[in-house]
C-alpha positions in Angstrom: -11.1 24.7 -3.0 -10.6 28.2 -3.5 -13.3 28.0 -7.2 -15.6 26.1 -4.5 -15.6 29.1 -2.3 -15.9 31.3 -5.0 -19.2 29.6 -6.3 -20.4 28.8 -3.0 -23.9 30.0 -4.1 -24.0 28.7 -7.2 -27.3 27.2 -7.6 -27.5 23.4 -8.3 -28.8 22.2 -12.1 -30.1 19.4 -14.0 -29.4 15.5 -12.9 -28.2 16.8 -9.3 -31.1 19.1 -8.5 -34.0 16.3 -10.4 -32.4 13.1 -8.8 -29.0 12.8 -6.9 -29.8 15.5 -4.1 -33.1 14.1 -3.4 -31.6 10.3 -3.4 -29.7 11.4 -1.0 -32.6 13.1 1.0 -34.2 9.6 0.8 -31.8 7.9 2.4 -31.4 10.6 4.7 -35.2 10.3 5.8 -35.5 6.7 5.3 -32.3 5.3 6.0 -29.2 3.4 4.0 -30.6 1.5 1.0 -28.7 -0.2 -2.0 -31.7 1.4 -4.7 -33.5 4.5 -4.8 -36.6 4.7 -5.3 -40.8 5.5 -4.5 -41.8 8.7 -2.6 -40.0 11.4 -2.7 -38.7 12.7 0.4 -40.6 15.4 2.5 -37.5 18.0 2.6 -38.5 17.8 -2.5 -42.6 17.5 -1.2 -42.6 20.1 1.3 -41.5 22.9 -0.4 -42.0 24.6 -4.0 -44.4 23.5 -7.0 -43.3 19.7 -7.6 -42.6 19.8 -11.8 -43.9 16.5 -13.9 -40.9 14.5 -13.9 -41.4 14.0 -10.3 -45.2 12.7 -10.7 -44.0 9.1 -9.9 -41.8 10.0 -7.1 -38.0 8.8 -8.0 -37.1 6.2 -9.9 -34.4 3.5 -9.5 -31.6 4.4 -11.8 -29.7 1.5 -11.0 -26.5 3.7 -9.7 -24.4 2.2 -6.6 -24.9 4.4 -3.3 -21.6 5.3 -2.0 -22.3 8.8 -3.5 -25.4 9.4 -2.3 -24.5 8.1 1.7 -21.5 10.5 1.1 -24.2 13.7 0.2 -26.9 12.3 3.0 -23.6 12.6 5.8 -23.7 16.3 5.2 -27.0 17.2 4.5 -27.5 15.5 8.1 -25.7 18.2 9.4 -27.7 20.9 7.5 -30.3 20.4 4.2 -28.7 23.7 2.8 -26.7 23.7 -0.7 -23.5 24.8 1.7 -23.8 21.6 3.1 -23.5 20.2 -0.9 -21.0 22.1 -1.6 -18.8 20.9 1.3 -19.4 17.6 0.4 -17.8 18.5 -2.9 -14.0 19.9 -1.4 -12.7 16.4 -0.5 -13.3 15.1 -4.0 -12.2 18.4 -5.4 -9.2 18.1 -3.3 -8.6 14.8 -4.5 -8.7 15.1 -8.1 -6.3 17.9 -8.0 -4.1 16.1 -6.1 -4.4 12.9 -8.1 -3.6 14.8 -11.2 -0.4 16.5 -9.8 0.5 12.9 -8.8 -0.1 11.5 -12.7 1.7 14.2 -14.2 4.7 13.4 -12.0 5.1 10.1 -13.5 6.2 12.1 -16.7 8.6 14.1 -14.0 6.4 17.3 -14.9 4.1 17.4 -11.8 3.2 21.1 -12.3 1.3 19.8 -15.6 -1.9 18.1 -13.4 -2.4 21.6 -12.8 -3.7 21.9 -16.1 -6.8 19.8 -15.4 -8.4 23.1 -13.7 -7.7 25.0 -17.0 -10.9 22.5 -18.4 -13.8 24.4 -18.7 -15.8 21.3 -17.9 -14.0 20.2 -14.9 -14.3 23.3 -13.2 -18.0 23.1 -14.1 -18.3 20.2 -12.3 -17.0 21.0 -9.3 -20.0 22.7 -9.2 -22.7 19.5 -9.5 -22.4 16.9 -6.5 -22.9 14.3 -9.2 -21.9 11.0 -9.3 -19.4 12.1 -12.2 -17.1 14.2 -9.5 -16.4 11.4 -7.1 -15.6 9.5 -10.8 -13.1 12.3 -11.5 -10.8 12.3 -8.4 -10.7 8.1 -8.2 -9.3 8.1 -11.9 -6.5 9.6 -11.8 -4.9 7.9 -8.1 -5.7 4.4 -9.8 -3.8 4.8 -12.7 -1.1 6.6 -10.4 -1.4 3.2 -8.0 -1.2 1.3 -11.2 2.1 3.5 -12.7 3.7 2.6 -9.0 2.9 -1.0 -9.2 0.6 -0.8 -5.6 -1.7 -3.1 -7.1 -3.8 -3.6 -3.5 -4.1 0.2 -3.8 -5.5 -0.2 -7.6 -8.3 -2.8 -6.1 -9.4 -0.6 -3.0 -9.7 2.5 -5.7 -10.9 0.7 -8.7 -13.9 -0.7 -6.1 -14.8 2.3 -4.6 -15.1 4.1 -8.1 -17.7 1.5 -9.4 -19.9 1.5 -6.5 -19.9 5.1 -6.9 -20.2 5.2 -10.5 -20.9 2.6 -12.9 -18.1 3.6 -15.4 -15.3 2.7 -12.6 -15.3 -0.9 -13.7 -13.3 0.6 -17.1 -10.3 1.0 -14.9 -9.6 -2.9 -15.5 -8.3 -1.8 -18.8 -5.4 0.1 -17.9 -5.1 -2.7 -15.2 -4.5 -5.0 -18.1 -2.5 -3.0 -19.9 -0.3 -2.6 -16.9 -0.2 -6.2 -16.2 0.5 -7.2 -19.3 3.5 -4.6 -19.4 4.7 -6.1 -16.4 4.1 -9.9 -17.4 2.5 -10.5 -14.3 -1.0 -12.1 -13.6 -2.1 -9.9 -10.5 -5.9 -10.8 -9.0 -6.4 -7.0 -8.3 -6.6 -6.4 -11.9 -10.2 -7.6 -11.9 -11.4 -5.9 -9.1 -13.2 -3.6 -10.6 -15.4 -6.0 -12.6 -15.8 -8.0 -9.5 -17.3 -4.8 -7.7 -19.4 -4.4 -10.6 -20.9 -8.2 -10.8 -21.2 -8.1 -6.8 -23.2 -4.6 -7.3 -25.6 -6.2 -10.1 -26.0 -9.4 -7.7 -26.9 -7.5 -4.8 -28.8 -4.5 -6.6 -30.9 -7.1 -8.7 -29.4 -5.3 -12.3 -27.3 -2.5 -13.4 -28.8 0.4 -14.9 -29.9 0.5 -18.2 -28.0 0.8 -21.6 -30.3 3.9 -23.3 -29.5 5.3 -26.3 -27.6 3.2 -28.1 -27.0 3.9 -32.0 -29.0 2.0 -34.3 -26.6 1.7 -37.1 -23.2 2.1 -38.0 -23.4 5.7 -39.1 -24.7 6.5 -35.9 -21.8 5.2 -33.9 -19.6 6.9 -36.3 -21.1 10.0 -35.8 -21.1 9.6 -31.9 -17.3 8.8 -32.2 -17.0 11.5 -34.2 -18.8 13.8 -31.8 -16.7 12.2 -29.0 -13.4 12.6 -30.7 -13.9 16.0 -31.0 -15.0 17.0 -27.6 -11.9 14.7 -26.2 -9.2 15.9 -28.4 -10.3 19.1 -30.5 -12.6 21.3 -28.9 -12.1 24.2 -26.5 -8.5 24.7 -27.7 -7.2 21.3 -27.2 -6.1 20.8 -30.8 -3.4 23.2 -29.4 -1.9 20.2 -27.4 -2.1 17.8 -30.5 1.8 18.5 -30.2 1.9 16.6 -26.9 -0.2 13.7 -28.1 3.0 11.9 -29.8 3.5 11.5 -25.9 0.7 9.8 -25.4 2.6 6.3 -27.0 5.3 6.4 -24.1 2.0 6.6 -21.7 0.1 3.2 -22.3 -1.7 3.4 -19.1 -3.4 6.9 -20.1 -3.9 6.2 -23.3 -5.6 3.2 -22.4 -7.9 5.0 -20.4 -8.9 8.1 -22.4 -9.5 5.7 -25.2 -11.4 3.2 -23.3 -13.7 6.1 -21.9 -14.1 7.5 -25.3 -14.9 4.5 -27.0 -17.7 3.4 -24.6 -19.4 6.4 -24.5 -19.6 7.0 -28.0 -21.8 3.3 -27.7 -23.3 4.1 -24.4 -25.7 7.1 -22.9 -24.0 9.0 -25.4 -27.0 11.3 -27.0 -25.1 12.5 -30.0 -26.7 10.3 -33.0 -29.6 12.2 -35.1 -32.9 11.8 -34.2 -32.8 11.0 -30.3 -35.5 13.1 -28.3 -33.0 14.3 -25.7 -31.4 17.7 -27.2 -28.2 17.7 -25.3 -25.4 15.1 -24.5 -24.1 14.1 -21.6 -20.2 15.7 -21.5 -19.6 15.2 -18.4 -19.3 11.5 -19.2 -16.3 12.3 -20.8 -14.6 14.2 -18.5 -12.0 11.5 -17.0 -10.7 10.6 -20.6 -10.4 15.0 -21.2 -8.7 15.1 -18.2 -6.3 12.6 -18.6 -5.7 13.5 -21.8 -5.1 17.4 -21.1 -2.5 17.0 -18.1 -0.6 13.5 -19.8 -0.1 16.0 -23.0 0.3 18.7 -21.3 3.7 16.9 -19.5 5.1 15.3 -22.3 4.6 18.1 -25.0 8.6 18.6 -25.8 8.2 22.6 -25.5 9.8 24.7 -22.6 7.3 24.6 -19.5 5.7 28.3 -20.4 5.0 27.6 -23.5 3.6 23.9 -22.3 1.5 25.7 -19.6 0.0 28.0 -22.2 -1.3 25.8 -24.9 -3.4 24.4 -21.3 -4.5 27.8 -20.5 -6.1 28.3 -24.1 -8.7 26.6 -22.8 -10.0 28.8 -20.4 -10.9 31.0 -23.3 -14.3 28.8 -23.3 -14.9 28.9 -19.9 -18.0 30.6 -20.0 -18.7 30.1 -23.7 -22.3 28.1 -24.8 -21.0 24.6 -25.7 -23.1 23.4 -28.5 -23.6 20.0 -26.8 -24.9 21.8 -23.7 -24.6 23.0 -20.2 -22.0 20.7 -19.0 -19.4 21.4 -21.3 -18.6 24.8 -19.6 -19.8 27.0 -17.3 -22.3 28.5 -19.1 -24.5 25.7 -17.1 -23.7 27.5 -13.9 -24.3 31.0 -15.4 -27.6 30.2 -16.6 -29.1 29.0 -13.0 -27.6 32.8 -11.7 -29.9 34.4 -14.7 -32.6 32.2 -13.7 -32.3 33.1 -9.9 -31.9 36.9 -10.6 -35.1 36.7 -12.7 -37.2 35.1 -10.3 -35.9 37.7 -7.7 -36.7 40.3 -10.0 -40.3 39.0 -11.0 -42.7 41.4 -10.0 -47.0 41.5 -11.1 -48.1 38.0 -10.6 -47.0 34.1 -10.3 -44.2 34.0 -13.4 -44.6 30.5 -15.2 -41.2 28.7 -14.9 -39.7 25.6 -16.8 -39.6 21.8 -14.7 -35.6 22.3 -14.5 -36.2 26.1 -12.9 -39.5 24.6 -10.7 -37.9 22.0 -9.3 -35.4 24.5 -7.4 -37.7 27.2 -6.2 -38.4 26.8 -2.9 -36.1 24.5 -1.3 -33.0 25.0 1.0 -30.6 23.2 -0.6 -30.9 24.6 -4.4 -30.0 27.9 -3.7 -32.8 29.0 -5.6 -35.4 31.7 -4.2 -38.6 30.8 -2.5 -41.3 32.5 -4.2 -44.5 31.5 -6.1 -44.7 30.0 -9.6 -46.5 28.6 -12.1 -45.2 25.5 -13.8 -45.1 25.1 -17.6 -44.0 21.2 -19.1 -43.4 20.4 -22.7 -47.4 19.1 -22.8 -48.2 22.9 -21.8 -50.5 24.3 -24.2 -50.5 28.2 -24.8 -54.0 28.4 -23.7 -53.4 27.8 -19.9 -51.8 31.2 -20.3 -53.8 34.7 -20.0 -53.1 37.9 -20.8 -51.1 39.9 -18.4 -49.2 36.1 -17.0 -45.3 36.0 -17.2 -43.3 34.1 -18.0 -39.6 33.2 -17.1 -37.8 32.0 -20.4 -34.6 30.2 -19.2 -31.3 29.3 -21.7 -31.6 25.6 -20.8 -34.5 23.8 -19.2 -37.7 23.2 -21.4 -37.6 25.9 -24.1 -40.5 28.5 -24.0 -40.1 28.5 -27.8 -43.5 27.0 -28.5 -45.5 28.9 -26.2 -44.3 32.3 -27.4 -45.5 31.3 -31.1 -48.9 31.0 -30.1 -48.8 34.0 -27.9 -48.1 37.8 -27.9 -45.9 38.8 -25.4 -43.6 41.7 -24.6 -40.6 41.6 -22.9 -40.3 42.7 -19.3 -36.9 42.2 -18.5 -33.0 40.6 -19.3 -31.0 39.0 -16.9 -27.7 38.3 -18.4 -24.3 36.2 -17.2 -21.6 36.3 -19.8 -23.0 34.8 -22.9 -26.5 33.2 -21.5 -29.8 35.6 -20.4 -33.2 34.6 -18.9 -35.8 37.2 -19.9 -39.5 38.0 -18.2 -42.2 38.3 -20.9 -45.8 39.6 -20.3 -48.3 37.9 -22.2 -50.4 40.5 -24.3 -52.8 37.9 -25.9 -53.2 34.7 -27.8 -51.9 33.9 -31.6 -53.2 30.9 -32.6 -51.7 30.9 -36.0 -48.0 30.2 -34.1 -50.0 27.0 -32.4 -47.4 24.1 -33.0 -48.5 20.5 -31.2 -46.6 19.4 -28.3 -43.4 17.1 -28.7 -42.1 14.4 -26.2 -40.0 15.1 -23.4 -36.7 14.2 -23.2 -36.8 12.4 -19.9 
């Protein structure tokens, strides 16, 4: 709660600012409904420059709607990103508490204090996505399932798929558990009854994207996700708990579950897939349980324990290779961005889709002031000399334009390692002319 209040105004990014927030504006305006999708609602149309990806209104992503009716109950009370990041304390709450819980079943409660020590997790407490409600629901199951409160399991298990797909993986510790405790229990299937009922009543789940084309590829994604799980950001440090891991079936289960379907599913590691960044915070349940279950049964004194968890703080606000959501750097971007715009002065500055889609509107945190939109189809001559233009860290990348043009740099905004810079265009240079590439959405 208190790194909630901290980042109160910390501006919302990517999938939450393009599709989750304004799903749940829809069903503010409109009403309760099972799939989102058509017009977008008059709080996204009203206000700001309306970037490409919303051309065709929203689409239906398949994803149940607990999540969004949970967002919708507080922007009721006020569109404003407080209001979004209120929403977030009670799952914020929860996950901490869940985690303190798991780690108690190894007698070392103080280790699910170690989940906040995840650069990733702390990012995400950040982005009412459907991945934070994910986060806190994980970790009481599998303590429901350690205490053998199997009706407990169900009602968890059932809310965590209908508010995110990925909830229905909980049956495998369920199994695991079952099978440990020779009994045949009918709550260990609840989850992929929620799931079935959702696909009945929904018409479909949401599609299976990006799946690898060959064997190297899913080696390489399993690669990729082994790494982020188990390696990177200092975890290789805890390596000396993962002997533990043997007397933890239930949470081993689970982190390997988690890693293993992501490195088949929405996973955008393999080479040549248009999207140029993966989605982390996928993986964020299996790092978490991984971090506090090692972090309990490493056989070192507590201190030492608690500081081979801390290490990983050292990459808080680092640039993750994979992208914005494996730290904070996300988060520290959208400032630069914000202080830019503030700071843009001479003219309409031409912004990125990701940037455009905040400016403007009460609940983004974003500034209201006029822009120019530029898409990955922009070409450089829709820009004249004397136009700026906002280059952001993440978003589409400004890159091609600046070949063909001659600009000059007007100004830096930097946060820890990320900047967004103002450049004035001095004139065209059609020599750096590169054609246009497909977006990634």
């Amino acid at each position: 709660m208190g790194w909630l209040f901290a980042y109160w105004d910390a501006p919302l990014v990517e999938d939450a600012l393009f599709w989750f927030v304004p799903t749940a504006l829809q069903q503010l305006e409109i009403g309760p409904m099972l799939g989102a999708q058509g017009a977008l609602p008059a709080s996204v149309v009203g206000h700001g420059p309306l970037p490409p990806q919303w051309a065709a209104g929203l689409p239906d992503y398949g994803h149940p709607p607990l999540w969004y009716g949970w967002l919708a109950a507080f922007l009721a009370v006020s569109p404003t990103l407080g209001a979004l990041r209120a929403a977030c304390v009670l799952p914020a709450a929860a996950a901490g508490l869940g985690f303190v819980a798991l780690a108690d079943e190894a007698r070392r409660p103080w280790a699910g204090l170690a989940v906040w020590a995840i650069p990733g997790v702390l990012a995400q407490l950040l982005r009412p996505e459907l991945d934070l409600p994910l986060l806190a629901l994980v970790p009481l199951a599998l303590v429901a399932l350690h205490r053998d409160r199997w009706t407990i399991f169900a009602v968890l298990s059932v809310v965590a798929t209908w508010t995110k797909e990925p909830g229905v993986l909980l049956v495998v510790p369920a199994l695991v558990q079952a099978f440990r405790r020779r009994r045949l229990a009918w709550q260990v299937l609840a989850p992929v009854v929620a799931l079935g009922v959702w696909a009945g009543v929904h018409g479909g789940l949401a599609p299976v994207l990006q799946r690898p084309s060959s064997w190297g590829q899913l080696g390489e994604n399993l690669l990729g996700v082994g790494r982020f799980v188990f390696v990177d950001q200092g975890r290789f440090l805890l390596v000396f708990g993962a002997v533990g891991l043997a007397a933890a079936p239930l949470e081993l289960a689970t982190i390997l579950v988690f890693a293993l379907f992501f490195a088949y599913v929405r996973y955008y590691a393999s080479a040549g897939t248009a999207d140029a960044y993966t989605h982390l915070r996928y993986l964020l349940p299996a790092v978490a349980v991984y971090v506090v279950t090692t972090t309990a049964r490493v056989r070192v004194p507590n201190a030492a324990a608690g500081f081979l968890s801390l290490v990983q703080l050292g990459w808080l606000h680092r640039v993750h290779v994979n992208g914005p959501e494996g730290s904070m750097a996300g988060i520290d971007a959208a400032y630069a961005d914000r202080t830019a715009l503030r700071a843009a002065s001479g003219g309409e500055p031409w912004v990125g889709t990701y940037l455009a889609a905040g400016v403007g509107r009460t609940w983004t945190g974003y500034p209201d002031v006029p822009v120019r939109v530029y898409a990955f189809e922009t070409t450089p001559e829709a820009l004249a000399a004397g136009d700026l233009i906002l280059v952001s860290t993440y978003g589409e990348p400004a890159t091609r334009l600046e070949r063909a043009l001659r600009v000059e740099v007007v100004g830096e905004f930097r946060v820890g390692e990320v900047a967004s810079r103002i450049d004035r265009v001095l004139g065209q240079a059609p020599e750096g002319w590169v054609p246009a590439v497909a977006p990634p959405r």
